[in-house]
C-alpha positions, 0 to 999 in steps of 0.5 A, spaced: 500 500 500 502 507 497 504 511 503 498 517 503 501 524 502 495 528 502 499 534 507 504 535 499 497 534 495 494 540 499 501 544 498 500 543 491 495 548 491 500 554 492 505 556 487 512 554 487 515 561 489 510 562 496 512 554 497 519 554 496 523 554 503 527 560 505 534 558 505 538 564 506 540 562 513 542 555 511 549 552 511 548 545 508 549 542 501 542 542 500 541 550 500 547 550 496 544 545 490 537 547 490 535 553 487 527 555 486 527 552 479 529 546 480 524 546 486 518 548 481 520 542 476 520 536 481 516 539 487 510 535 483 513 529 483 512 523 487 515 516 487 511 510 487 511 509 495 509 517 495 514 521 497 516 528 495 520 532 494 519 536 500 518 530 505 526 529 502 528 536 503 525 536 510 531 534 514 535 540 510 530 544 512 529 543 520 537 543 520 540 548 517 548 547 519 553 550 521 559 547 525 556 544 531 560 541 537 569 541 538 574 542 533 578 536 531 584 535 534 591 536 530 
């Protein structure tokens, strides 16, 4: 049985540019590579289980980097 996403389905309602995450405080790869067109062009895309694109970028979303914790040793 396909994992239910109806939270995505409702966000669909909204364009791109107003669902698009603010990334400007973020220091992680994901910040780095996602850019608000590549956003558009597969935020309507799903995997046969259900998955979107926003529920793969949550994580980066949520944890937005930096150097956390004691520097190496040398």
């Amino acid at each position: 049985m396909p994992f239910s996403s109806t939270h995505n389905q409702h966000k669909l309602r909204f364009p791109a540019a107003e669902e698009f995450p603010d990334l400007a405080h973020h220091n992680n790869h994901m910040a780095k590579v996602l850019t608000p067109q590549l956003y558009e062009r597969l935020r309507d895309k799903e995997t046969p289980s259900g998955f979107t694109l926003d529920d793969v970028i949550q994580t980066g979303v949520d944890n937005p980097g930096g150097w956390r914790g004691a520097a190496p040793s040398a």
